[in-house]
FILOLUM-661406 format. One record per residue: residue in three letters; x, y, z of N, C-alpha, C in turn. Coordinates in steps of 0.05 Angstrom, whole numbers. Layout:
<nodes>
(ALA; (X; Y; Z); (X; Y; Z); (X; Y; Z))
...
</nodes>
This chain:
<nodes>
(UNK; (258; -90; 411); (253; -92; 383); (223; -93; 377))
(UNK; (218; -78; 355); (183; -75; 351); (182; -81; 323))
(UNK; (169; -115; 312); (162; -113; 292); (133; -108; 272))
(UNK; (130; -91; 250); (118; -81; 243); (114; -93; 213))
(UNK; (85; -106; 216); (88; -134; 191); (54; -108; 172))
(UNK; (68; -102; 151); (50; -92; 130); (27; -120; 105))
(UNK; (12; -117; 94); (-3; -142; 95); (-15; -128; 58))
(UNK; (-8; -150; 52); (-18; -155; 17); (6; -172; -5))
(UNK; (-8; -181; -18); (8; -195; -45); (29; -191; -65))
(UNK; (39; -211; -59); (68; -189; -80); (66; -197; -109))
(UNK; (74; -185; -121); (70; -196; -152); (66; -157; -168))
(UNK; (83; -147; -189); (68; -128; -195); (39; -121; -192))
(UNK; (37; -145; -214); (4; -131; -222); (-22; -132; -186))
(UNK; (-7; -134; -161); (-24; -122; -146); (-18; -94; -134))
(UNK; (4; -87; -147); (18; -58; -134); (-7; -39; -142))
(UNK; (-15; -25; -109); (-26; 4; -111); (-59; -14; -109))
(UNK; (-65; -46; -107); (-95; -50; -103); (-99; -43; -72))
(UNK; (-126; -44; -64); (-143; -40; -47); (-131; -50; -24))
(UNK; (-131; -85; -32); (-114; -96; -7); (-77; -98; -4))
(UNK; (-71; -81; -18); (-36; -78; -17); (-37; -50; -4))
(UNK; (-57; -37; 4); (-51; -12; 23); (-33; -21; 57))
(UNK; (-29; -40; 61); (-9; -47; 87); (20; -43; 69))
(UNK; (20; -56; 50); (50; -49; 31); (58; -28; 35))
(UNK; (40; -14; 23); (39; 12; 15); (52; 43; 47))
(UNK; (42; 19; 74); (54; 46; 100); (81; 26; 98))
(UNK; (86; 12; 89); (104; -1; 94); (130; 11; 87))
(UNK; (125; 17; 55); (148; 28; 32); (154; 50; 40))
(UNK; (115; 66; 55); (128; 103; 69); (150; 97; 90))
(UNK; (148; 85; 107); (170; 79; 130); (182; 75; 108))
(UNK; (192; 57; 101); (216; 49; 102); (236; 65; 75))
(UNK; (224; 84; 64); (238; 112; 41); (249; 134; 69))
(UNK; (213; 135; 89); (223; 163; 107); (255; 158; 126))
(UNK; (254; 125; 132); (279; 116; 146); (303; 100; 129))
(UNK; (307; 115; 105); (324; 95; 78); (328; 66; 89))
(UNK; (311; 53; 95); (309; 21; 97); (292; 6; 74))
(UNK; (302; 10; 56); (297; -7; 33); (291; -34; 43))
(UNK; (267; -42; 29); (254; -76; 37); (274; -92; 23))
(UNK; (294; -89; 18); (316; -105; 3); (324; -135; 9))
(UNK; (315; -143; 42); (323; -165; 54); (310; -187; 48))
(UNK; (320; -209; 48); (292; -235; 49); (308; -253; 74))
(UNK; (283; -261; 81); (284; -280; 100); (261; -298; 116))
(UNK; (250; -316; 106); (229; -321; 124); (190; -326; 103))
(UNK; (209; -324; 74); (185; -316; 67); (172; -294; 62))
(UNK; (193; -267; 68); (181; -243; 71); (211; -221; 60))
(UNK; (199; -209; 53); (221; -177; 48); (214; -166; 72))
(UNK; (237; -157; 77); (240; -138; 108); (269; -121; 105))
(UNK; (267; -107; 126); (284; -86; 131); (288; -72; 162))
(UNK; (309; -63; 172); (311; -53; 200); (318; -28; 198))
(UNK; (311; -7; 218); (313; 17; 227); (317; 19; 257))
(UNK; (324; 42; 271); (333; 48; 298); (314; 70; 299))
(UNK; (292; 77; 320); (281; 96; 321); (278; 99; 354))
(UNK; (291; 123; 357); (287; 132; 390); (303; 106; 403))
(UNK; (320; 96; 392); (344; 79; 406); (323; 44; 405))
(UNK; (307; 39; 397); (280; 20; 388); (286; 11; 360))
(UNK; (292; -14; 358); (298; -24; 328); (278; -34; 325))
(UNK; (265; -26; 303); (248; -39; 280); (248; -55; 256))
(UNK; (232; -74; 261); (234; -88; 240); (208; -83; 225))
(UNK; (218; -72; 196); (188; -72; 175); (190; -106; 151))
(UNK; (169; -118; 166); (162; -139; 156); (143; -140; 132))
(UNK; (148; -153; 105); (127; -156; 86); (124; -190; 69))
(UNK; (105; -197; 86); (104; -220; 77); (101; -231; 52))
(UNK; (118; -242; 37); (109; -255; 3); (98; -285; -4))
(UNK; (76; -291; 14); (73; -309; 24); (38; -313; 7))
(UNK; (37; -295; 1); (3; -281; -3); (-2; -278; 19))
(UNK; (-30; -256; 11); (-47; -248; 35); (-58; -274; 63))
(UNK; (-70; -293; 50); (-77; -318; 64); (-54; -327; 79))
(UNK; (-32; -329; 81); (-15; -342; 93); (4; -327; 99))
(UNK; (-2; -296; 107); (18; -280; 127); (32; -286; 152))
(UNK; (7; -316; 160); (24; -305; 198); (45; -336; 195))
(UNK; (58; -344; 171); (78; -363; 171); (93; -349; 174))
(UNK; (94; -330; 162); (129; -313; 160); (127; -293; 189))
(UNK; (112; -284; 189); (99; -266; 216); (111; -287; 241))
(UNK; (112; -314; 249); (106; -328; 270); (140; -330; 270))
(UNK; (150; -342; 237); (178; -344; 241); (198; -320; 255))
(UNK; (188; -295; 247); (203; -276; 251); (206; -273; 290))
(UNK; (180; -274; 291); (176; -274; 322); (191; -302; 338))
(UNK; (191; -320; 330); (208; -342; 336); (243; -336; 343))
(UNK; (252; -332; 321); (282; -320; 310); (290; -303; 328))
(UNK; (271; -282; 329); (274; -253; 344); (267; -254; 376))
(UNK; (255; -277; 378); (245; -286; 408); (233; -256; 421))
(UNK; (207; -254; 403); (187; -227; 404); (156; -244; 414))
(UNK; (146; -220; 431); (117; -240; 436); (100; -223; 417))
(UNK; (76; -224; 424); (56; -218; 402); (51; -182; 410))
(UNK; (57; -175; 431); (53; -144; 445); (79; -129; 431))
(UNK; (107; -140; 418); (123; -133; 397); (115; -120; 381))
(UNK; (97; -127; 365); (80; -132; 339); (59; -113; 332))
(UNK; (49; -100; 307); (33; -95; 295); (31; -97; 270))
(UNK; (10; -105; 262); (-5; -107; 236); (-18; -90; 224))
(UNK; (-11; -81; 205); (-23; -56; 186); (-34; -70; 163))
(UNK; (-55; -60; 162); (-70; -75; 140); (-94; -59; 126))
(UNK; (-107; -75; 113); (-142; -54; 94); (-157; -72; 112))
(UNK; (-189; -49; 110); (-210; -58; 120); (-233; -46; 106))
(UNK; (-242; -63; 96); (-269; -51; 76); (-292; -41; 90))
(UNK; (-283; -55; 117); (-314; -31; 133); (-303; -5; 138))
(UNK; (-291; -1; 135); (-277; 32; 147); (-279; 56; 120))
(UNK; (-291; 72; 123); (-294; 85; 103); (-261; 95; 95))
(UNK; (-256; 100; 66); (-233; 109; 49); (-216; 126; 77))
(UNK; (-191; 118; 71); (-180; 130; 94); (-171; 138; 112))
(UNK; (-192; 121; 130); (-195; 129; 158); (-184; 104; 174))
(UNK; (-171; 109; 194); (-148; 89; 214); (-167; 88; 232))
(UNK; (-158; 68; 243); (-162; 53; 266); (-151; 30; 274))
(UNK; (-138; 35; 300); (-119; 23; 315); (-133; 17; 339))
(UNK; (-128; -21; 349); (-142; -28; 366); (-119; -50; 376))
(UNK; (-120; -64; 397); (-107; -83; 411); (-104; -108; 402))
(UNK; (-130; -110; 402); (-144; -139; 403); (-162; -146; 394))
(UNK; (-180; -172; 385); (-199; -175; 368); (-200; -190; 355))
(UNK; (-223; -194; 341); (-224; -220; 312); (-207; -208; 291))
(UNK; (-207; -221; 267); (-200; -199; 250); (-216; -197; 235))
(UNK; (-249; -195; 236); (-256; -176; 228); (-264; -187; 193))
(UNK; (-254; -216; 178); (-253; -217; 154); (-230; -216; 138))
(UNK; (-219; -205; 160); (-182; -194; 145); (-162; -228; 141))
(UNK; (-171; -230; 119); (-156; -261; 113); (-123; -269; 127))
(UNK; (-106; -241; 123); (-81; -240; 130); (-76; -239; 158))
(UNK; (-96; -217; 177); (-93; -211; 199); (-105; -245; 214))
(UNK; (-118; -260; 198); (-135; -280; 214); (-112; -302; 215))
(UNK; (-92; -305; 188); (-82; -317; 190); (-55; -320; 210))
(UNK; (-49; -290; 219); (-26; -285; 233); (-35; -295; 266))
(UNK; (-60; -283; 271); (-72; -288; 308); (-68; -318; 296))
(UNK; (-80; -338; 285); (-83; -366; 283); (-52; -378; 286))
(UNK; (-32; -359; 273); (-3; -367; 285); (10; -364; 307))
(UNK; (3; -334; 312); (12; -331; 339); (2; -340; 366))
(UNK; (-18; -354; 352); (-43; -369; 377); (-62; -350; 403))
(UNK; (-58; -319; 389); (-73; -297; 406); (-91; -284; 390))
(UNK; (-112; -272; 396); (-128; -252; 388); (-107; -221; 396))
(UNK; (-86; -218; 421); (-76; -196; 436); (-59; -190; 413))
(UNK; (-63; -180; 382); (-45; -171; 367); (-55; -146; 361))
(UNK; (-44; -127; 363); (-43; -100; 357); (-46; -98; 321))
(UNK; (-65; -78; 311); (-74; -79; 289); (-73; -51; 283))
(UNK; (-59; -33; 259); (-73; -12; 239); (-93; -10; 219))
(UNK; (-110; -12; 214); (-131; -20; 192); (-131; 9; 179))
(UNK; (-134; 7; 158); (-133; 32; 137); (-159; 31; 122))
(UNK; (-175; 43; 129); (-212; 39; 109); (-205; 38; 78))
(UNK; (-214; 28; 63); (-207; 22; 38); (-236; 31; 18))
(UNK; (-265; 38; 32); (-289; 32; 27); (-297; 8; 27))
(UNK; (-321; -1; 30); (-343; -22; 29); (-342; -25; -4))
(UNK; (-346; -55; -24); (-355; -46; -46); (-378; -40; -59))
(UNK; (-381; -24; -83); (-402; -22; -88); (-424; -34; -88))
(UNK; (-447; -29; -91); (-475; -54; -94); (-467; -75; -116))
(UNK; (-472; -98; -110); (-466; -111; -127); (-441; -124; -141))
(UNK; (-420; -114; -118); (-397; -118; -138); (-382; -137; -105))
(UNK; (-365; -161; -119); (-356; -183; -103); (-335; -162; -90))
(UNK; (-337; -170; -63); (-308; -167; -42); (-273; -178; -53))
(UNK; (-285; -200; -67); (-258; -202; -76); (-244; -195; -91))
(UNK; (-263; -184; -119); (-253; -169; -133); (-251; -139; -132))
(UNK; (-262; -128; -106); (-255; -107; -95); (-230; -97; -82))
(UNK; (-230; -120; -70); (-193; -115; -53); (-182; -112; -68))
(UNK; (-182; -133; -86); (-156; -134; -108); (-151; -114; -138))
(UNK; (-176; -92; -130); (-180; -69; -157); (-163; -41; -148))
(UNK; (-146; -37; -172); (-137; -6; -158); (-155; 13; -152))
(UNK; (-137; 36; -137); (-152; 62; -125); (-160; 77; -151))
(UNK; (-182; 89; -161); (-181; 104; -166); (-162; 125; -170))
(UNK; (-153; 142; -193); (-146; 170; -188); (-160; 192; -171))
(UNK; (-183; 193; -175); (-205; 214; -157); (-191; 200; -128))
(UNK; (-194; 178; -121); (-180; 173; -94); (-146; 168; -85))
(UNK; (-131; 180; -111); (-108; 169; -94); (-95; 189; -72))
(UNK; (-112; 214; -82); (-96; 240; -62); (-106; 229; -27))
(UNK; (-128; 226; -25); (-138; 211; 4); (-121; 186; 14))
(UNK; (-119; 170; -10); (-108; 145; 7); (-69; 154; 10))
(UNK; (-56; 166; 0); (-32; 185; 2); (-32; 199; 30))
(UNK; (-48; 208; 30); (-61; 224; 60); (-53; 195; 80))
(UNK; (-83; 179; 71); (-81; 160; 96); (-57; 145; 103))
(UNK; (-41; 141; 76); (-27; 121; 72); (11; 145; 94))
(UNK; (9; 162; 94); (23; 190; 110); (12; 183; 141))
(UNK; (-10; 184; 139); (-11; 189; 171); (-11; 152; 181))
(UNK; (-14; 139; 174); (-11; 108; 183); (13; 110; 189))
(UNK; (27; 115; 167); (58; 117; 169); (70; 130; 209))
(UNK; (57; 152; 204); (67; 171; 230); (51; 157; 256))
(UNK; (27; 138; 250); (6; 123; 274); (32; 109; 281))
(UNK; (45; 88; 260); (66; 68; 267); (88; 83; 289))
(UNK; (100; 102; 275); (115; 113; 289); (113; 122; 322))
(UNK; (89; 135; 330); (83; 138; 355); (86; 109; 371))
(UNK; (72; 83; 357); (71; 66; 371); (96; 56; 379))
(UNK; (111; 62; 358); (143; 49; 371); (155; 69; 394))
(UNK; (145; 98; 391); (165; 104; 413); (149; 116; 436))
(UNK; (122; 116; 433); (100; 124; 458); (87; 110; 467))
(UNK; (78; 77; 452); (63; 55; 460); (36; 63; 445))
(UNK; (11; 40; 444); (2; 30; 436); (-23; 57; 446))
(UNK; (-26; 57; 466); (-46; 78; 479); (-44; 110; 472))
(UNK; (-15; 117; 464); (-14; 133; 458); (-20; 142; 423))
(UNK; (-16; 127; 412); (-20; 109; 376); (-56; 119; 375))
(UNK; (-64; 104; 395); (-97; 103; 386); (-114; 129; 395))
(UNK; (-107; 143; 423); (-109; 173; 422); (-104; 189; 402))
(UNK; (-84; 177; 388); (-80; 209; 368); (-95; 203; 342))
(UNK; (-96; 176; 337); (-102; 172; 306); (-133; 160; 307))
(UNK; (-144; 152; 324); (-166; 133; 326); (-187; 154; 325))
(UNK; (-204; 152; 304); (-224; 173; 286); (-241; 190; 312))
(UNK; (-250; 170; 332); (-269; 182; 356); (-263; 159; 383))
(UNK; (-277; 165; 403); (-261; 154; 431); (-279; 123; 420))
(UNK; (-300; 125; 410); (-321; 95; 411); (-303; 72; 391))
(UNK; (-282; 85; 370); (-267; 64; 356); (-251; 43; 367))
(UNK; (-245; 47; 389); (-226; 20; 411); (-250; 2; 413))
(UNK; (-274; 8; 419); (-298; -13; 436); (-311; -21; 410))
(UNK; (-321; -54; 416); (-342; -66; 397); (-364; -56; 402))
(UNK; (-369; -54; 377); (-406; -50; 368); (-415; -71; 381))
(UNK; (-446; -56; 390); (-465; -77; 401); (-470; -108; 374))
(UNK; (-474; -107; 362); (-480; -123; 340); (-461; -119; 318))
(UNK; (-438; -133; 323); (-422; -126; 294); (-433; -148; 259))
(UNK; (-442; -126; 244); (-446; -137; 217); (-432; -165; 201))
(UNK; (-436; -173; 190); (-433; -201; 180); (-411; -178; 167))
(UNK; (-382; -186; 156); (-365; -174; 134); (-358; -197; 110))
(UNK; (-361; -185; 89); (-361; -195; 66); (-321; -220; 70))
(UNK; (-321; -244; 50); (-291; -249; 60); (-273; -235; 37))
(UNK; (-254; -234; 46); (-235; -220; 33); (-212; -226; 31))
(UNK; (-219; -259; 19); (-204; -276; 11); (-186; -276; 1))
(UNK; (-161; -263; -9); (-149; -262; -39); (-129; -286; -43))
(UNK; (-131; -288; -71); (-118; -324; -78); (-93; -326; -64))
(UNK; (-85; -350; -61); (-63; -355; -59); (-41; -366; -77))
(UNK; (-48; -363; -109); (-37; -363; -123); (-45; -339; -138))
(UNK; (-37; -336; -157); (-44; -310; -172); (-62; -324; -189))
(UNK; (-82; -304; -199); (-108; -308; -209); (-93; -309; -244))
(UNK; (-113; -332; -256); (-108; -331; -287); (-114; -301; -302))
(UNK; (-91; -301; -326); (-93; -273; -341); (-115; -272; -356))
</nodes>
């Protein structure tokens, strides 16, 4: 069993923001394999599929972004899954619009959800999709960046990205993790840390919903 935990806030008014792009490969699976997120359990909407004789579980935590890896830890508990089960699809504001990158292991990087999930599962060894979202503008807060929709001028790209994440997931369930990051990972240097990785802005988002 391979669970596959997608990462952002539930509530309409964040449908289609910056940081609900993990939702977002989430919904493509789960229309391309009619597994409607219809389930609850755990804190989270989820749903199962059979792929290549490999059941999947698409996990979406409703937990907010900050407190993903409660429902994340339960599921793996229940399911008696280790953390090499698992991937996390998520946004990353250092990654330009778009562009994937799939890695093993690591910090997360700023990723409030992804930090919260390793802190549950008690590993850094969690397999991650990050989907570039852009950096924000000069001057303009991280937090209110995650949480701003795409552009029209950008939704045909993130449609794109938000298609091939979809098909990254897929390899990983039935070719493994090595095979995932060969095909989708932008250039061979994306697996390895930068000599000096940059301070990243946090990308906090509330844990309650922000006043109207």
């Amino acid at each position: 069993m391979k669970l596959v935990v997608g990462l952002g806030n539930p509530g309409k008014q964040y449908a289609g923001t910056r940081h609900n792009v993990g939702f977002a490969v989430l919904f493509e699976l789960a229309r391309k394999f009619i597994a409607p997120l219809t389930r609850q359990k755990f804190e989270a909407e989820y749903s199962e599929f059979t792929l290549q004789q490999e059941k999947v579980l698409l996990v979406a935590p409703q937990t907010y972004m900050n407190l993903s890896g409660h429902s994340v830890q339960k599921f793996c508990s229940f399911y008696q899954l280790t953390p090499a089960d698992v991937l996390v699809v998520c946004d990353d504001l250092n990654l330009p619009l778009g562009k994937l990158r799939i890695r093993a292991t690591g910090s997360a990087g700023g990723q409030k959800g992804l930090q919260n999930i390793i802190q549950q599962l008690g590993t850094q060894d969690v397999a991650r999709l990050r989907v570039g979202i852009d950096p924000p503008p000069a001057g303009r807060d991280a937090k209110d960046w995650v949480l701003a929709a795409f552009s029209k001028a950008e939704q045909t790209l993130v449609e794109a990205a938000v298609q091939q994440a979809a098909l990254a997931v897929e390899t990983w369930v039935t070719s493994g993790l090595a095979a995932a990051m060969n095909r989708f990972n932008p250039d061979p240097e994306a697996t390895k840390p930068t000599k000096k990785p940059r301070s990243v802005p946090d990308q906090k988002a509330p844990e309650t919903p922000p006043e109207q």
